[in-house]
TIPA-853894 format. One record per residue: y, x, z of N, C-alpha, C in turn. Coordinates in steps of 0.2 Angstrom, whole numbers, padded with zeros to 4 digits, always signed. Example, Ala and Ser with C-alpha at 12.3 -4.5 7.8 and 13.67 -1.06 7.14 Angstrom:
2
-0028+0066+0039-0022+0062+0039-0016+0066+0039-0011+0064+0035-0005+0068+0036+0000+0064+0039
//
This chain:
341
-0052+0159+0102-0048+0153+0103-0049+0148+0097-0050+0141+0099-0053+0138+0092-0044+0135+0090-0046+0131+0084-0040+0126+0080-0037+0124+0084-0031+0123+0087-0025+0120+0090-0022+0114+0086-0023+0105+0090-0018+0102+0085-0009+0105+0082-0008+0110+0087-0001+0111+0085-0002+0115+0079-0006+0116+0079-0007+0121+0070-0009+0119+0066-0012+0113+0066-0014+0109+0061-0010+0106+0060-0002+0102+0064+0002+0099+0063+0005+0103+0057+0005+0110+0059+0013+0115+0055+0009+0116+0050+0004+0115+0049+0000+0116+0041+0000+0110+0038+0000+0105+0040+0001+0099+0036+0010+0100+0035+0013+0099+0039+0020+0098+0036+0021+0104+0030+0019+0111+0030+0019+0115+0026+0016+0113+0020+0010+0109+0019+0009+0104+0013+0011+0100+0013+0016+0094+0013+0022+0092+0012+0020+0084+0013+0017+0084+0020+0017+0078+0025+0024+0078+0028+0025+0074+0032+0032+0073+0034+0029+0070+0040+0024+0067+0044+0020+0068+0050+0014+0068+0050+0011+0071+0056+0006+0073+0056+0003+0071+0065-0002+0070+0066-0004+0067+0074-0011+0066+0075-0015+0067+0081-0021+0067+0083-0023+0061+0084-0029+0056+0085-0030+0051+0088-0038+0053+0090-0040+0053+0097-0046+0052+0097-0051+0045+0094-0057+0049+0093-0059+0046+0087-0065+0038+0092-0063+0034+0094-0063+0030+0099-0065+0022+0094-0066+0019+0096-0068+0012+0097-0062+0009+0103-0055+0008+0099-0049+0005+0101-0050-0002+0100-0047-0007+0109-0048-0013+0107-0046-0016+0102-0040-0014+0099-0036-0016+0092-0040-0018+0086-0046-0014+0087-0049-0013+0081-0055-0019+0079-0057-0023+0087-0060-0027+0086-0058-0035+0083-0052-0034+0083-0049-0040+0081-0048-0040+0072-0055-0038+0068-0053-0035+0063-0058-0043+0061-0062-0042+0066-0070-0049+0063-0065-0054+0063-0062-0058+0069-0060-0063+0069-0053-0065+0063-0052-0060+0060-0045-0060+0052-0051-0061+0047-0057-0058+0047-0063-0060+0041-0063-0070+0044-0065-0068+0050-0067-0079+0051-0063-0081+0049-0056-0081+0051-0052-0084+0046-0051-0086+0040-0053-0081+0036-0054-0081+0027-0048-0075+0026-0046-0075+0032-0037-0070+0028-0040-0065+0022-0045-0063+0022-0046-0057+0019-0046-0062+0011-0047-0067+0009-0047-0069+0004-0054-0068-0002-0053-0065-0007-0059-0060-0013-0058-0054-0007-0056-0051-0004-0058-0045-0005-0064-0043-0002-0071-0046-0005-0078-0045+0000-0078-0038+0003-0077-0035+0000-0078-0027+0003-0073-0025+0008-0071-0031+0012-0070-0030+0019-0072-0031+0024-0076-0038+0023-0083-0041+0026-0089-0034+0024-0091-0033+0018-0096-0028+0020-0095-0022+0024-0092-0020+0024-0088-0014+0028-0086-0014+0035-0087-0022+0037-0082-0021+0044-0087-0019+0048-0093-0018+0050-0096-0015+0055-0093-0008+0055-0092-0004+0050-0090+0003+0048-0082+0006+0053-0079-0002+0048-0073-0003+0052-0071-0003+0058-0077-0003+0064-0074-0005+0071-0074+0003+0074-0076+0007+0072-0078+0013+0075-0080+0019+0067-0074+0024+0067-0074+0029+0064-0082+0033+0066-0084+0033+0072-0090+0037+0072-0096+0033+0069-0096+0027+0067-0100+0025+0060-0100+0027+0055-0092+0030+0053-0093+0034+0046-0096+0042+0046-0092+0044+0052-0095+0050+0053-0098+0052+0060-0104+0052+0061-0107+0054+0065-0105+0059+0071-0104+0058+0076-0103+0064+0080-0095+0064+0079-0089+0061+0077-0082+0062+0076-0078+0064+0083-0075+0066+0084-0072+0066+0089-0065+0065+0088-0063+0069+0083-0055+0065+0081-0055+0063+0075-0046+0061+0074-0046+0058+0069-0039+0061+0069-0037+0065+0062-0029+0067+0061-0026+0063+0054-0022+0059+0058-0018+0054+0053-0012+0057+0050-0011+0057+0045-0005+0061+0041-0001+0054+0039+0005+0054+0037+0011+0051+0036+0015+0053+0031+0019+0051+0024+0020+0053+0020+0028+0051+0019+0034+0050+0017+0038+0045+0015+0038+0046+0009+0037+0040+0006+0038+0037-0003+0043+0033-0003+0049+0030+0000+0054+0029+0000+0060+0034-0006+0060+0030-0012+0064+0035-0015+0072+0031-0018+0074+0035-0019+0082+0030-0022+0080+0022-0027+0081+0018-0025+0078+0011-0029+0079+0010-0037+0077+0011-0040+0079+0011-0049+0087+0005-0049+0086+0001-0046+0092-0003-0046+0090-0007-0038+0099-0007-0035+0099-0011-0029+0095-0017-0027+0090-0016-0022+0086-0022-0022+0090-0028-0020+0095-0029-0019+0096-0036-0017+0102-0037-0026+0101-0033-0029+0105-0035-0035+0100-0033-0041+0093-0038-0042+0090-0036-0048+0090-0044-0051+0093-0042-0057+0092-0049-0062+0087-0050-0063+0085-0058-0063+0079-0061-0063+0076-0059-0069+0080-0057-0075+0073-0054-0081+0072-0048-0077+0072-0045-0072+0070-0038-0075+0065-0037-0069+0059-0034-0073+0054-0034-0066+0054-0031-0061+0050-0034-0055+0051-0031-0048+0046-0027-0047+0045-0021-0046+0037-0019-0043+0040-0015-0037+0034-0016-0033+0032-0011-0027+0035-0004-0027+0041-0002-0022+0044+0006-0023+0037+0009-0022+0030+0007-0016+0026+0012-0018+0021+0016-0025+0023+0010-0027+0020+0011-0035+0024+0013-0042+0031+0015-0040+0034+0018-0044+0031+0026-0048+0029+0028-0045+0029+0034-0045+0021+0035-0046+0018+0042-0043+0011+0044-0046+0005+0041-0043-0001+0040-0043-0004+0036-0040-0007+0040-0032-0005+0036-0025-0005+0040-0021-0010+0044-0019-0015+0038-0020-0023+0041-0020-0025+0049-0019-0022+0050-0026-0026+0057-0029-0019+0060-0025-0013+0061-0025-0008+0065-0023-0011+0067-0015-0010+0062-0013-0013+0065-0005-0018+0067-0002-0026+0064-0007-0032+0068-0006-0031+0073-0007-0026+0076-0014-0028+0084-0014-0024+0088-0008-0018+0085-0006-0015+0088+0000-0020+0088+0006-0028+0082+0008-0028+0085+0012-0035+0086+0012-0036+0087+0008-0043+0091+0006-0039+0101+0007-0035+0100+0005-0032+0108+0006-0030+0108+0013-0029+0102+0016-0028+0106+0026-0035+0105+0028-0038+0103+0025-0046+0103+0026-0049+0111+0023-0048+0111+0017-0049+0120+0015-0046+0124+0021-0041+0120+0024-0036+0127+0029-0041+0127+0035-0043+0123+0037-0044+0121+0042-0051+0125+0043-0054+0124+0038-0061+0127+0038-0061+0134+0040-0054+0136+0036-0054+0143+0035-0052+0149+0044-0049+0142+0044-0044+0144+0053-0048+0145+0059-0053+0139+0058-0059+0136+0064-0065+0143+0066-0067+0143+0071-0071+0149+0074-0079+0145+0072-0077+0139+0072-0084+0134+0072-0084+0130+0064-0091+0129+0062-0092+0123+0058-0090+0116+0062-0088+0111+0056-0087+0105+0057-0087+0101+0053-0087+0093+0052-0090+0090+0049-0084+0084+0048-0081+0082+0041-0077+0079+0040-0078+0073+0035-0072+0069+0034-0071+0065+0029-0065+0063+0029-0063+0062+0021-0056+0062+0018-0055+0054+0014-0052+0052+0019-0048+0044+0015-0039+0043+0014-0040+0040+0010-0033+0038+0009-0032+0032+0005-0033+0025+0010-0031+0019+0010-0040+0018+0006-0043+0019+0007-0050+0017+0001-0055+0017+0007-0058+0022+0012-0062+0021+0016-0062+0016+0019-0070+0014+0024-0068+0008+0031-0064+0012+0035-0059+0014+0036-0054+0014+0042-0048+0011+0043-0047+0008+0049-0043+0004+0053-0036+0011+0052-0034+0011+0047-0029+0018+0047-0024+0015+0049-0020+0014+0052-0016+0009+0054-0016+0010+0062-0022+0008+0065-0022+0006+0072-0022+0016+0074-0027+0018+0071-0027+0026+0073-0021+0028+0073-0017+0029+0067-0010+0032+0067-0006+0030+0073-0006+0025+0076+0000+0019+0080-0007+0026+0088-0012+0029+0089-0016+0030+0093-0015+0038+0094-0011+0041+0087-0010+0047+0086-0003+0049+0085+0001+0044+0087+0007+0046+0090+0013+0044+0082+0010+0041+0077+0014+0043+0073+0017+0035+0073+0019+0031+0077+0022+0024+0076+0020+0018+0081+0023+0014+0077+0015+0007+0080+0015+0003+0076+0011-0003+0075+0010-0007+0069+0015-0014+0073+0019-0014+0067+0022-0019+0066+0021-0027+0068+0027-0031+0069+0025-0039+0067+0020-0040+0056+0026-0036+0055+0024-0035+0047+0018-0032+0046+0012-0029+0050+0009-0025+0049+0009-0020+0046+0013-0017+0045+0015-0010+0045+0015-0007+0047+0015+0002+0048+0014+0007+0052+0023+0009+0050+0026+0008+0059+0031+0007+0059+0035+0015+0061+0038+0020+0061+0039+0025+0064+0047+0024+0067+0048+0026+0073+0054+0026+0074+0061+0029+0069+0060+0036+0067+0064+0039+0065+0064+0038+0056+0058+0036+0053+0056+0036+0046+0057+0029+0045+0054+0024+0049+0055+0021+0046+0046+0016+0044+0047+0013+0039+0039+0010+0035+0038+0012+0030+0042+0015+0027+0042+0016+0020+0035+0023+0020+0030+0025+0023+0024+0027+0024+0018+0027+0020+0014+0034+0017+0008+0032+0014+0003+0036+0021-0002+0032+0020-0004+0035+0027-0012+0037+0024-0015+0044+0028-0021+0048+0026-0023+0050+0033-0030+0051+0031-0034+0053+0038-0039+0058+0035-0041+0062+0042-0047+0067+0042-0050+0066+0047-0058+0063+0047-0060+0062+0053-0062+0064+0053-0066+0071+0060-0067+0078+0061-0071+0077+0067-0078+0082+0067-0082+0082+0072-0078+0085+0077-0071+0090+0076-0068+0094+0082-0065+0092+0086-0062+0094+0092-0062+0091+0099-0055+0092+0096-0048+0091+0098-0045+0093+0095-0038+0088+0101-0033+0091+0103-0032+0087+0108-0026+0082+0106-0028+0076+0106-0025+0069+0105-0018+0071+0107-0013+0065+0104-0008+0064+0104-0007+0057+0110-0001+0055+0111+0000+0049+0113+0001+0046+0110-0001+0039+0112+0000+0033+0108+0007+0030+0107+0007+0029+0100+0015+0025+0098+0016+0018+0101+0024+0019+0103+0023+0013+0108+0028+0007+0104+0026-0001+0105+0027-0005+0101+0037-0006+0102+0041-0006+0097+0048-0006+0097+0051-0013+0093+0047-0018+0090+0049-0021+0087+0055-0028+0093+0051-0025+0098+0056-0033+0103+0053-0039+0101+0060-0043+0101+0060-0050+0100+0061-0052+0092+0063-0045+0090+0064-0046+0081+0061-0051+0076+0060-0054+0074+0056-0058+0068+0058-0059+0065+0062-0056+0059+0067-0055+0052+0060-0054+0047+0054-0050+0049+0048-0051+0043+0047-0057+0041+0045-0060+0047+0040-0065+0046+0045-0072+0044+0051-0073+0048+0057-0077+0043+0057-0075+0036+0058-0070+0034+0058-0069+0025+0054-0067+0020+0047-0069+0025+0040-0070+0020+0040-0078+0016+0043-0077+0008+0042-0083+0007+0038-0087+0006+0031-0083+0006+0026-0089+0007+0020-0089+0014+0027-0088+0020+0023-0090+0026+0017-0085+0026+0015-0078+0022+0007-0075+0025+0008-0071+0031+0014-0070+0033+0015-0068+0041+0012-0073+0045+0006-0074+0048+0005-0080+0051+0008-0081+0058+0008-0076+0060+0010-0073+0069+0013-0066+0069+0016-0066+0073+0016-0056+0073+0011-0051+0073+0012-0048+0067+0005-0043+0065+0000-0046+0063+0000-0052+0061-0004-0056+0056-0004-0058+0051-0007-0058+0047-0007-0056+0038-0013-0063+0035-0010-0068+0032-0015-0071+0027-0015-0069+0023-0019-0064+0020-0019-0060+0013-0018-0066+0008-0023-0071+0010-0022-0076+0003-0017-0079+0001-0011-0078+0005-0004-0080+0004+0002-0076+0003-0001-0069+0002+0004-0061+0000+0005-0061-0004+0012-0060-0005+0013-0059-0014+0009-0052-0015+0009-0049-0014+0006-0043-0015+0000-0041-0015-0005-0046-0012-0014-0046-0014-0012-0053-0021-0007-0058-0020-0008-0064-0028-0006-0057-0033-0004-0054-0034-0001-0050-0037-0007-0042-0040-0011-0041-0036-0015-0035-0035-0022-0037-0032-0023-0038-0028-0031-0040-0026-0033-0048-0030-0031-0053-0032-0032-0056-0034-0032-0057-0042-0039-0059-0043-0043-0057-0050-0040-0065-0054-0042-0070-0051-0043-0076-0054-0035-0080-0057-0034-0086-0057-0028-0088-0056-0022-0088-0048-0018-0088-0048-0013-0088-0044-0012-0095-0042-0014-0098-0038-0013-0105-0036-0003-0106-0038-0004-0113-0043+0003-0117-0044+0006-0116-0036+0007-0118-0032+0011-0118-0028+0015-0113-0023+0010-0107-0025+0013-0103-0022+0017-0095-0029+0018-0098-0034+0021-0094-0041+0028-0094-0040+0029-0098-0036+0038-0099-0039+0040-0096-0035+0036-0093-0029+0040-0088-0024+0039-0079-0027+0036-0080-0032+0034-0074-0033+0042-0069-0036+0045-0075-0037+0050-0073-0041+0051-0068-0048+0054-0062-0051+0050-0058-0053+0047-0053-0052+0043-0054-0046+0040-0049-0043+0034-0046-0048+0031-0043-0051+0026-0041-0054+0020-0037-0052+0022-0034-0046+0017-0028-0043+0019-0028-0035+0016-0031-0033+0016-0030-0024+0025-0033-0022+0024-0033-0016+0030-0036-0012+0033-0031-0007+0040-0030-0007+0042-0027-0001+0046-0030+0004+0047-0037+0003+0051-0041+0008+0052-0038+0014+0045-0038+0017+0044-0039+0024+0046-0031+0027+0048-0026+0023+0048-0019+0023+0058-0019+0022+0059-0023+0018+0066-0025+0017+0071-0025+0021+0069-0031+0025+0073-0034+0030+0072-0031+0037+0067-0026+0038+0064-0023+0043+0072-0017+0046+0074-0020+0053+0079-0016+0052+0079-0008+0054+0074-0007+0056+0069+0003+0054+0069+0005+0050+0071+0001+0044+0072+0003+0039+0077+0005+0035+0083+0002+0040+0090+0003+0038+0093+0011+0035+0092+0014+0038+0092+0021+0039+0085+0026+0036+0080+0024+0034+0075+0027+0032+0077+0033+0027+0074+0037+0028+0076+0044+0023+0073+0042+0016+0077+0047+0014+0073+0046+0005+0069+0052+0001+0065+0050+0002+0061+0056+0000+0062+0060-0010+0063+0067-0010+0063+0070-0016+0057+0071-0019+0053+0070-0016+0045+0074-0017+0045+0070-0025+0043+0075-0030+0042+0071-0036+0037+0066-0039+0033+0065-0034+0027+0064-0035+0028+0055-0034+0033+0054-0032+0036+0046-0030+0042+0044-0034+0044+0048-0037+0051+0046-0040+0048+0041-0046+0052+0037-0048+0051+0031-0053+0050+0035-0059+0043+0034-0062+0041+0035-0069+0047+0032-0075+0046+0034-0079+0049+0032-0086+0046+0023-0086+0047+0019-0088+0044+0011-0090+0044+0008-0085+0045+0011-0077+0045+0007-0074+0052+0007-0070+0057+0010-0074+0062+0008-0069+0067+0003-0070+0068-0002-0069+0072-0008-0071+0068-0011-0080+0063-0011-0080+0057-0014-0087+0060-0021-0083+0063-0024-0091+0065-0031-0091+0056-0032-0095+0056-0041-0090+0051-0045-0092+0050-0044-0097+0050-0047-0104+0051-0048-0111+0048-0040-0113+0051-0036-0112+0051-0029-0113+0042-0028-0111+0042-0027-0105+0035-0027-0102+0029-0032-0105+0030-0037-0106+0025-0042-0110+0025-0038-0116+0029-0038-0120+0029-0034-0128+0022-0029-0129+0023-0026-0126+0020-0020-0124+0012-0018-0125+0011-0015-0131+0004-0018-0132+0001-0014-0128-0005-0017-0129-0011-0014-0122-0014-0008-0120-0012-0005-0127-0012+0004-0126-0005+0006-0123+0001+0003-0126+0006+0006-0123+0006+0006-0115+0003+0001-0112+0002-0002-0106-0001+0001-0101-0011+0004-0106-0012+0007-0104-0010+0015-0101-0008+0019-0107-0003+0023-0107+0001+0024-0099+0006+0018-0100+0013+0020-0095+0008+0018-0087+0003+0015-0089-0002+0015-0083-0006+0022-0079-0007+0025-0083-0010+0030-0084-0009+0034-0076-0013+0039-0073-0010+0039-0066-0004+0037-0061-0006+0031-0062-0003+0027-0056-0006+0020-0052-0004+0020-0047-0009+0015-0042-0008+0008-0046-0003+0007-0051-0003-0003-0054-0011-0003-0059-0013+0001-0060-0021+0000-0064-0025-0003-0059-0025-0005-0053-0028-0008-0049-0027-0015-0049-0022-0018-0053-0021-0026-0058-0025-0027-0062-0027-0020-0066-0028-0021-0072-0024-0024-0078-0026-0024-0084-0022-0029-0088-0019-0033-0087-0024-0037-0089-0025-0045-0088-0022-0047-0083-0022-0043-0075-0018-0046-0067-0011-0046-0071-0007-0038-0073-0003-0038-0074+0002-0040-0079-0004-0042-0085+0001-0050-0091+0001-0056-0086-0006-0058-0082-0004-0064-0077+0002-0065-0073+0003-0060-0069+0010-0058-0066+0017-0060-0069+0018-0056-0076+0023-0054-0079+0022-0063-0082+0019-0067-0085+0018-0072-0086+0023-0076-0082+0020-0076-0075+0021-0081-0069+0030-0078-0069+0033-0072-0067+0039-0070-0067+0041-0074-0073+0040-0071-0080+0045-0074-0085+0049-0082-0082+0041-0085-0084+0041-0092-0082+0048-0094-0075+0048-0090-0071+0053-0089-0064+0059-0089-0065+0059-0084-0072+0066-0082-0072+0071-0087-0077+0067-0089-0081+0072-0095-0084+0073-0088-0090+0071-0085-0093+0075-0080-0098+0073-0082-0104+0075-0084-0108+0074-0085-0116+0071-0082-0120+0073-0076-0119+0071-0069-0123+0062-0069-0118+0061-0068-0115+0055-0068-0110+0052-0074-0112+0053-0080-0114+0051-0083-0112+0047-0083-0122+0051-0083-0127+0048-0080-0135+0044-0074-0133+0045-0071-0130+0040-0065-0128+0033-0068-0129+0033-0071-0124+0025-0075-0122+0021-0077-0128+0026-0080-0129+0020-0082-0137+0017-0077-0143+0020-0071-0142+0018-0064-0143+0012-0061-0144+0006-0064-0145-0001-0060-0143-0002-0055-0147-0004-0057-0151-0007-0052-0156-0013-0049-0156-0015-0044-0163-0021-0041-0161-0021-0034-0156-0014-0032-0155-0012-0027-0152-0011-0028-0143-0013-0036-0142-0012-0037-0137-0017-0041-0134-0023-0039-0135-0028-0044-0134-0028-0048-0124-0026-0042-0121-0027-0044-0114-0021-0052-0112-0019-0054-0118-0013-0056-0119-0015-0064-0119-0021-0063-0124-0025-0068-0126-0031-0072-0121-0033-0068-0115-0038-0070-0111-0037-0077-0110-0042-0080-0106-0040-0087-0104-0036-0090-0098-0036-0084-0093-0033-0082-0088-0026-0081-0087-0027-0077-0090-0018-0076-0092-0015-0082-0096-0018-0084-0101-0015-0087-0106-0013-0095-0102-0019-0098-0097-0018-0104-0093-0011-0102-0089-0008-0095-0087+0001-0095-0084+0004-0094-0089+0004-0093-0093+0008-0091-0099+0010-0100-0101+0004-0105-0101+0006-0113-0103+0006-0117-0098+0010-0113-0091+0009-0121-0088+0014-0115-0080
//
């Protein structure tokens, strides 16, 4: 008897997935609507979504001969360092997914190891591939094909019972392996996302202007941060959860213990002023395995910059003038053009 998805299922939960689901490994219409979000421009800088989209419409371009595709599900929802609707303007906001360890490497080694199980189980050889947010894959559309949700007004992979607070991994696998049903759409006539996006990049339901997302001006965005859209940034310094916030799926969403998410030492309620200080070893340091090194420096003095400036903080605002030799990423031009204006 070969691999059963129901065993695959209980070997991911026993590796410490919290869902797990099949999708056949397909060319879904959803996935085509990936070209006409590049013609738009929504993608913004991020080229390596135009190189990659032919990859992107069909997993069997990544992997030859695929026939499934098993999407895992994570929750990183952890108790909030301080109440999100009560954080004082000095102190910084960052992404709850980024509190903690970087997901990347947590969840490839979880599924690299149901891939070790798997090999071990299976009567046959097979032929795989292990992404976690970094491949061409539409993860998102597959999950919502594999039972574990469906993708939001917000864009997000929404779960009934979890919620969005969600890291999502995939194993695309030459074995037949029998699919799941598809997650059926729950949001209704809702539009609380796309009202409390405040800079308008919900453009429609389940449409995304990246180049208006606090959390690509904040993270994929190398350059300056366009004047007009800073002031919304409030002091957000690392990604946004608005649209995750207000979500009311979210209401109820469980809280995960896994350690691997819980809020680091530096990051939890780090006042502006504090964060700027910090010279760029210590920086590097508190950065050290975790997913905000994807700002680099220089993103995250520009942020922390743009915040101070928001918050009206005095102490924050002496900070800034603070470069030093200790601080060179402080001194770029980049940065220094938010820090004067």
């Amino acid at each position: 008897m070969g691999l059963t998805s129901a065993a695959v299922k209980a070997k991911a939960r026993e590796l410490g997935f919290d869902l797990c689901g099949v999708a056949p490994a397909e060319s879904f219409p959803e996935l085509a609507f990936l070209r006409e979000w590049l013609d738009r421009g929504y993608a913004g800088e991020m080229a390596y979504m135009a190189r990659s989209a032919e990859r992107r419409l069909d997993v069997r371009a990544v992997v030859p001969g695929a026939r499934s595709v098993i999407v895992t599900g994570t929750v990183y929802n952890t108790v909030p360092p301080c109440a999100e609707g009560d954080v004082p303007p000095a102190i910084a906001r960052i992404s709850r997914y980024a509190w903690g360890g970087d997901y990347h490497d947590v969840l490839k080694a979880r599924l690299e190891a149901l891939v070790a199980w798997m090999r071990a189980a299976a009567p046959e050889s097979f032929e795989t591939r292990v992404y976690v947010d970094t491949g061409p894959v539409q993860e998102r559309v597959y999950a919502q094909h594999a039972g574990l949700g469906w993708v939001g007004k917000n864009t997000c992979l929404i779960n009934p019972e979890l919620g969005s607070w969600l890291f999502l991994g995939e194993i695309i696998c030459t074995l037949p392996l029998e699919p799941d049903a598809p997650g059926l759409e729950q949001c209704g006539g809702c539009t609380r996302c796309l009202e409390a996006c405040p800079t308008g990049a919900l453009v429609d339901a389940g449409v995304l202007d990246a180049t208006r997302c606090i959390s690509y001006l904040t993270i994929e965005l190398r350059g300056r941060i366009p004047e007009p859209l800073r002031p919304a940034l409030g002091n957000r310094v690392y990604g946004c959860d608005i649209c995750q916030e207000v979500c009311p799926h979210n209401r109820t969403a469980p809280v995960s213990a896994d350690p691997a998410w819980q809020p680091r030492a530096g990051l939890d309620r780090p006042p502006l002023a504090a964060l700027w200080r910090r010279t760029d070893d210590d920086l590097r340091a508190l950065l050290k395995g975790s997913p905000m090194k994807r700002a680099k420096l220089t993103g995250l003095r520009r942020n922390v910059a743009v915040a101070i400036g928001n918050s009206g903080d005095r102490d924050g605002a002496a900070a800034l003038g603070d470069a030093g030799a200790e601080r060179p990423s402080a001194s770029d031009p980049m940065v220094r053009e938010h820090v004067e204006t």
